[in-house]
FISEMI-909337 format. One record per residue: residue number from 1; z, x, y of N, C-alpha, C in turn. Coordinates in Angstrom, 2 decimals. Atoms other than C-alpha are relative to their C-alpha. Layout:
% FISEMI-909337
{NUM {Z X Y} {Z X Y} {Z X Y}}
...
***
This chain:
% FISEMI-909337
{1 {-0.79 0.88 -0.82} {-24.99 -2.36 -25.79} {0.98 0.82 0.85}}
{2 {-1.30 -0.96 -1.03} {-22.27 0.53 -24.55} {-0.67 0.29 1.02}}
{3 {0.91 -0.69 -0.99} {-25.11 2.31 -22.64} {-0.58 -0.74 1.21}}
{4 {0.04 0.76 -0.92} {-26.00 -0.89 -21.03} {0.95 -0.47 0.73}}
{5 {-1.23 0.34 -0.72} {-22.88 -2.07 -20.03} {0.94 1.02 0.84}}
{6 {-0.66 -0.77 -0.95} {-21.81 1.24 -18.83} {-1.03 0.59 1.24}}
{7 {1.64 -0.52 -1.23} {-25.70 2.00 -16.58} {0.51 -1.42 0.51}}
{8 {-0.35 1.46 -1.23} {-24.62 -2.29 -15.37} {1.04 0.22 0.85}}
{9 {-0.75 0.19 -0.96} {-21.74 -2.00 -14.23} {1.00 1.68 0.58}}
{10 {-0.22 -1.48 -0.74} {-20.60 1.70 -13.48} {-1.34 1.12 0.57}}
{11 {0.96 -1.54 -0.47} {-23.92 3.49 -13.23} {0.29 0.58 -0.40}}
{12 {-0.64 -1.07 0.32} {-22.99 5.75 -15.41} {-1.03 0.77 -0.46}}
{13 {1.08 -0.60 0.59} {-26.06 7.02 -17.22} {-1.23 0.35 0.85}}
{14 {0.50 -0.53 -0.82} {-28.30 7.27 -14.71} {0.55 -0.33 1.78}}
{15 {-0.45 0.35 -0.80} {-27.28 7.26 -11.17} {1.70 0.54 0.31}}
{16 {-1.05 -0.51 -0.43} {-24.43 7.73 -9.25} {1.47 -0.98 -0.59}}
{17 {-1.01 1.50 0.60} {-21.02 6.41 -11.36} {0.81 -0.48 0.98}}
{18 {-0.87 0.87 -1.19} {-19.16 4.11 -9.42} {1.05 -0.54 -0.78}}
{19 {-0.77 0.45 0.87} {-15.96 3.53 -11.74} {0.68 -0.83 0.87}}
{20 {-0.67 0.51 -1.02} {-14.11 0.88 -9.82} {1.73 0.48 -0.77}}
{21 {-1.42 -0.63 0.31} {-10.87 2.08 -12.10} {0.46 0.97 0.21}}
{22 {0.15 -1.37 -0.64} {-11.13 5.56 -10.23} {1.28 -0.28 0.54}}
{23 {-0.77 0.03 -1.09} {-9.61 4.78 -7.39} {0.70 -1.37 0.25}}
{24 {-1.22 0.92 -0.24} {-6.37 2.60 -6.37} {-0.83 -0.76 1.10}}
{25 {0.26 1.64 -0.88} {-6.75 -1.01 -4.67} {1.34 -0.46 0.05}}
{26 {-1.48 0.45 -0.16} {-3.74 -2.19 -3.09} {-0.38 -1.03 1.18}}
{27 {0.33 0.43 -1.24} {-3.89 -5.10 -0.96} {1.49 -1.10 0.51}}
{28 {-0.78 0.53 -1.15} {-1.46 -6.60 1.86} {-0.08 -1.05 0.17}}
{29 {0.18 1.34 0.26} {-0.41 -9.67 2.28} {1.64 -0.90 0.86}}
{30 {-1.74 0.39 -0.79} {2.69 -11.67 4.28} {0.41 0.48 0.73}}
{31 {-0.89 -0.99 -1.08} {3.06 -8.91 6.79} {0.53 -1.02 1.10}}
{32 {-0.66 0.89 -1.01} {5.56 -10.28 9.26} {0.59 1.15 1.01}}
{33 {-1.18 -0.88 -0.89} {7.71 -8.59 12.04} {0.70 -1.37 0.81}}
{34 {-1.09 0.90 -0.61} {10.90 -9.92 12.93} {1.14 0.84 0.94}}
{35 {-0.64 -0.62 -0.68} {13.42 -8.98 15.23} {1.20 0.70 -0.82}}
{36 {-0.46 -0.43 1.54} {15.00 -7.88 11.59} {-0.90 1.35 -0.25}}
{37 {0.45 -1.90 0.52} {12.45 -5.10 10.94} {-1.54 -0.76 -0.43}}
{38 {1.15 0.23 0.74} {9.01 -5.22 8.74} {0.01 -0.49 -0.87}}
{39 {0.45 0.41 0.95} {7.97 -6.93 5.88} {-1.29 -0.66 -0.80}}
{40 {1.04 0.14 0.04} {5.03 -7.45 4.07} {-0.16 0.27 -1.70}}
{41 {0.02 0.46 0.96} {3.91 -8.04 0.45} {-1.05 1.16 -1.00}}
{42 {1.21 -0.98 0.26} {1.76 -5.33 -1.41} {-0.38 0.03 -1.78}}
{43 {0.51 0.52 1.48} {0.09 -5.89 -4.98} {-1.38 1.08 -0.18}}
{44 {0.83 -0.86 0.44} {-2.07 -3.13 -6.53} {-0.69 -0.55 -1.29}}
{45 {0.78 0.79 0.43} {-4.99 -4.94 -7.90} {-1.33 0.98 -1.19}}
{46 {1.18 -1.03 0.69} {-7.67 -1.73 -9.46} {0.90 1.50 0.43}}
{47 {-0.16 -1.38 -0.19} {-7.14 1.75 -10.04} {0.17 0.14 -1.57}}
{48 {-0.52 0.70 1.54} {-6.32 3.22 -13.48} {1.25 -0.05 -0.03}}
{49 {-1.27 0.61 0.74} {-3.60 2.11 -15.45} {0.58 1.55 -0.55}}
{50 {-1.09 -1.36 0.52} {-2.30 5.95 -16.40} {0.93 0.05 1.13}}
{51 {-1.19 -0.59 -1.19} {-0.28 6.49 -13.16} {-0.17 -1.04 1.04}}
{52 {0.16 1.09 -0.85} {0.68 4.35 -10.20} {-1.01 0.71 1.36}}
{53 {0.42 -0.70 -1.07} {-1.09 4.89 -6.91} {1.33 0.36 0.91}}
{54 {-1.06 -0.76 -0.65} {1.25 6.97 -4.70} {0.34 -0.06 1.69}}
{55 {-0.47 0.42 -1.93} {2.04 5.77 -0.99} {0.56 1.03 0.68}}
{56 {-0.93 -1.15 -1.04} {2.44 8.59 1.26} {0.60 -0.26 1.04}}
{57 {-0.27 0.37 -1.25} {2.63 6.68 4.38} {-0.08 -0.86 0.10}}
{58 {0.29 1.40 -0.43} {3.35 3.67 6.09} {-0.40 0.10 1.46}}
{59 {0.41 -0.62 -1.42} {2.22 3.57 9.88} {0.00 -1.66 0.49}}
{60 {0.16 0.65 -0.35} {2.93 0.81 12.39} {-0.50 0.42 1.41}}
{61 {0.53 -0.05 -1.34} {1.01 0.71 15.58} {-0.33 -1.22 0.55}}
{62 {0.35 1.24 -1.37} {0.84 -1.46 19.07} {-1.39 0.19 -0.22}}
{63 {1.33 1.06 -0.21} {-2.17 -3.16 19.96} {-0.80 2.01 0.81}}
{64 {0.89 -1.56 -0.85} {-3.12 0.60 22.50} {0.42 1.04 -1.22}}
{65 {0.04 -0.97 1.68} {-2.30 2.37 18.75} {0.63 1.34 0.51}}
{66 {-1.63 -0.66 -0.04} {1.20 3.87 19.79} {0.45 -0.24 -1.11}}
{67 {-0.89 0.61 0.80} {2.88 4.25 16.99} {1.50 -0.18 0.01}}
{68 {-1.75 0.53 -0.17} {5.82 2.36 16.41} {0.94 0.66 -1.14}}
{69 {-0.22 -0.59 0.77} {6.62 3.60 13.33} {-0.96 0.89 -1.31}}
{70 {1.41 -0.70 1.15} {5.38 6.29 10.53} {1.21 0.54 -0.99}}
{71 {-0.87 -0.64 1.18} {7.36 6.80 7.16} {-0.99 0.99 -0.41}}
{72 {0.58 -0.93 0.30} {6.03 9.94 5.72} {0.41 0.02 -1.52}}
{73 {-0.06 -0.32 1.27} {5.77 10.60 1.75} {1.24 0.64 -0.21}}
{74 {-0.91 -0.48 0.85} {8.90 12.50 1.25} {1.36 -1.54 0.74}}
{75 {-0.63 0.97 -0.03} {10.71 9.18 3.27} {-0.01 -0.89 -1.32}}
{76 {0.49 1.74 1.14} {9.14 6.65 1.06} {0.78 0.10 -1.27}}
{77 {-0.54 0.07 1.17} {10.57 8.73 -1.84} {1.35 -0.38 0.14}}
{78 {-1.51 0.57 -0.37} {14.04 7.80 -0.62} {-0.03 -1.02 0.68}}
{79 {-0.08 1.52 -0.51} {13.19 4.16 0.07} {0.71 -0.70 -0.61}}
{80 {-1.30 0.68 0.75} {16.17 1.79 -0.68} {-0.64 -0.99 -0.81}}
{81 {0.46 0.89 1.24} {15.41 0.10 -4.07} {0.68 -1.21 0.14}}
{82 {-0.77 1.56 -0.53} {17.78 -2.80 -2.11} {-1.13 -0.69 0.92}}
{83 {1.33 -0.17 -1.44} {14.21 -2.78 0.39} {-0.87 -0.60 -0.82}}
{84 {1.16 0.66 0.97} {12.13 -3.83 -2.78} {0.30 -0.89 -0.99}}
{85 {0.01 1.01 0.84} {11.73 -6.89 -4.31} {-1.30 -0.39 -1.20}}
{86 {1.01 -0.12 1.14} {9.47 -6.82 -7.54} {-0.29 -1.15 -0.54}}
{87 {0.08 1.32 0.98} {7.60 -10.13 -9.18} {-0.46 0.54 -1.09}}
{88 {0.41 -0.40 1.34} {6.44 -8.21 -12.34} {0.98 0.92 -0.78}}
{89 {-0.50 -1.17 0.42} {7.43 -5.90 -14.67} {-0.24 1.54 0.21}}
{90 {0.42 -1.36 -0.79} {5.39 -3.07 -13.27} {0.48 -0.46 1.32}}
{91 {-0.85 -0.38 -1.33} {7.81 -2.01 -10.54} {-0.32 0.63 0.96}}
{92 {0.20 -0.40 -0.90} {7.36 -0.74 -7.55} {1.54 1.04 0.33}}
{93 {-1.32 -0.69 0.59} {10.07 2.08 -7.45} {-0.79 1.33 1.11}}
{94 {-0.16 -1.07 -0.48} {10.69 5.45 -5.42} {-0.35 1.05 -0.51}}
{95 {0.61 -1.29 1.10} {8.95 8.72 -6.83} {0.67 0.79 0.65}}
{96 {-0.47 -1.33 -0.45} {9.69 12.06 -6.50} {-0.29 0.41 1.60}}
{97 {0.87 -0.38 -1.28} {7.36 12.37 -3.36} {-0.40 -0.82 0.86}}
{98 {0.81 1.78 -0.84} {6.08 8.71 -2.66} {0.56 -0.95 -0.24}}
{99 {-0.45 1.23 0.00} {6.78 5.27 -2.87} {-1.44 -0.40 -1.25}}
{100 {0.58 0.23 1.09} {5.20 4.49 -6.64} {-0.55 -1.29 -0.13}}
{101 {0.80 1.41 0.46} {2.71 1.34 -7.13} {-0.57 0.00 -1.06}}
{102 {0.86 -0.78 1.02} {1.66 1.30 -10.73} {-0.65 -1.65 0.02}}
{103 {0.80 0.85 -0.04} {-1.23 -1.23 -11.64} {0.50 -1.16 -0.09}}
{104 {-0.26 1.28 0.52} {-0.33 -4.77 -11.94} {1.82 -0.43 0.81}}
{105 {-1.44 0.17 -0.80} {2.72 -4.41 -9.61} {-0.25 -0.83 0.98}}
{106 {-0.07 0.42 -0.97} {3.76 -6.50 -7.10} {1.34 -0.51 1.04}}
{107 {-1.38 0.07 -0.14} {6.54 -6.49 -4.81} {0.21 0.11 1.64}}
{108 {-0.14 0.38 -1.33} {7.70 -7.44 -1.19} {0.93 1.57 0.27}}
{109 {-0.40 -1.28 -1.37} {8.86 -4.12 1.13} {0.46 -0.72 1.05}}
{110 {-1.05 0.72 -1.01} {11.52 -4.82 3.95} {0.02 1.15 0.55}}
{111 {-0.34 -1.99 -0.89} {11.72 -1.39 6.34} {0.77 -0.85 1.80}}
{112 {-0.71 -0.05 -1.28} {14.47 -1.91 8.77} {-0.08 1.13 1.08}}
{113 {0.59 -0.72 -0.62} {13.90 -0.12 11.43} {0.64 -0.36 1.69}}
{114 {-0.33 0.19 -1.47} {15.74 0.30 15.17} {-0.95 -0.52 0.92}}
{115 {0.88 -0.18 -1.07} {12.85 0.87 16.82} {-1.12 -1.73 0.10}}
{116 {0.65 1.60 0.44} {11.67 -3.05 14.90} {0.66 -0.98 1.03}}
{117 {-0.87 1.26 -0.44} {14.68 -4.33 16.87} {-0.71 -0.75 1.22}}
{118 {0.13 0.15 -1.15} {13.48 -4.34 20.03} {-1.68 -0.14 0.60}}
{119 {1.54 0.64 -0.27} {9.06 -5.48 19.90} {0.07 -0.65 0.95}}
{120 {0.57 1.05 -1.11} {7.40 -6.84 22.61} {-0.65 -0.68 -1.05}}
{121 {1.34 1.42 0.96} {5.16 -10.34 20.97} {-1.51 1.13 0.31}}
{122 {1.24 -0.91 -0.02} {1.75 -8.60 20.50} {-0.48 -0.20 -1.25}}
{123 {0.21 -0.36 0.83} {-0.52 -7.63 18.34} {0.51 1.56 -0.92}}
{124 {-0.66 -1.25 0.46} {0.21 -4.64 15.71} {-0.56 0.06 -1.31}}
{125 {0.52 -0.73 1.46} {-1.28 -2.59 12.89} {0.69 0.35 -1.00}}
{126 {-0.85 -0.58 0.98} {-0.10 -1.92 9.42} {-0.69 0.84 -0.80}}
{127 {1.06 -0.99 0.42} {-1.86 0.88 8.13} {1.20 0.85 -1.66}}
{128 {-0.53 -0.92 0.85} {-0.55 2.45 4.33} {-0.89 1.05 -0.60}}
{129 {0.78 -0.85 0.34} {-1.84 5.61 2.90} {0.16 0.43 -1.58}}
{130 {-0.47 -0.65 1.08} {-2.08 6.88 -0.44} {-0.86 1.34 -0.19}}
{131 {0.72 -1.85 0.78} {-2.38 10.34 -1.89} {-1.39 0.30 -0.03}}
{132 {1.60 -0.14 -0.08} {-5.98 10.10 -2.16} {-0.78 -0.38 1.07}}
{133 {0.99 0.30 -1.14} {-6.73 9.39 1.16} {-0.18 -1.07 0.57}}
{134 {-0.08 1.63 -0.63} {-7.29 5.78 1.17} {1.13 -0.45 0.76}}
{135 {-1.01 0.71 -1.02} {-5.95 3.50 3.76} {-0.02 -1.45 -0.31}}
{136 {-0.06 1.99 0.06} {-5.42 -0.47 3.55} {0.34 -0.24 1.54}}
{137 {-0.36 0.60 -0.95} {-4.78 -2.28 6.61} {0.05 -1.12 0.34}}
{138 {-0.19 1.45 -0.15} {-3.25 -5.50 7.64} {0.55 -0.12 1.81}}
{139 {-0.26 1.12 -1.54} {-3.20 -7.47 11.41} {1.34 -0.41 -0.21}}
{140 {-0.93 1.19 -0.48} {0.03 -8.63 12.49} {-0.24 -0.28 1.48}}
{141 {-0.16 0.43 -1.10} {0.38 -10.77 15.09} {1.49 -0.09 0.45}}
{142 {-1.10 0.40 0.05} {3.74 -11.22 16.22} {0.39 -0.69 1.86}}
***
């Protein structure tokens, strides 16, 4: 029964494994822009459960993919814990290097931002990155 259940659903025994608990899943949700700044909702859904996934970057871009803004991994680690609002007990919290998502977290992000004050209505990209490469991305309209 192990051997089957791990060749069904990972491929593991023969074939190529496909662990879906490998790699981090984070997905977006509520993004808004206001003449206040960013906000947007982020909930890490797969990955494993030993460590959080690690947010190096956030990246906003216009509709011709100017960016408007780009926090960089050693920002994120000095993101104001007044900026995050947490519905679980897995927190969403500032690392050494990144902005920390551990599994089962979920928690609204606020990034004030000068350069937020002053949007034209448009469309606009929200692109986050983590340590491993992956990207997520969410549509605003605003």
């Amino acid at each position: 029964m192990t051997l089957f259940t791990n060749q069904y659903f990972h491929n593991g025994v023969w074939g190529n494994l496909h662990n879906k608990s490998v790699k981090p899943i984070v997905e977006i949700s509520d993004a808004s822009l206001t003449n206040k700044g960013l906000s947007f909702t982020i909930f890490r859904v797969e990955g494993a459960d030993v460590y959080g996934s690690f947010l190096i970057g956030i990246e906003l871009k216009d509709k011709e993919g100017n960016i408007v803004i780009n926090k960089s991994g050693s920002e994120l680690s000095m993101f104001p814990e007044t900026n995050i609002s947490n519905y679980y007990v897995a927190k969403v919290t500032p690392g050494k290097h990144s902005l920390v998502i551990p599994l089962g977290s979920k928690a609204v992000l606020t990034i004030d931002d000068e350069r937020l004050h002053a949007l034209e209505k448009g469309e606009y990209k929200l692109t986050l990155t983590d340590i491993s490469g992956i990207t997520w991305s969410q549509l605003i309209i605003y």
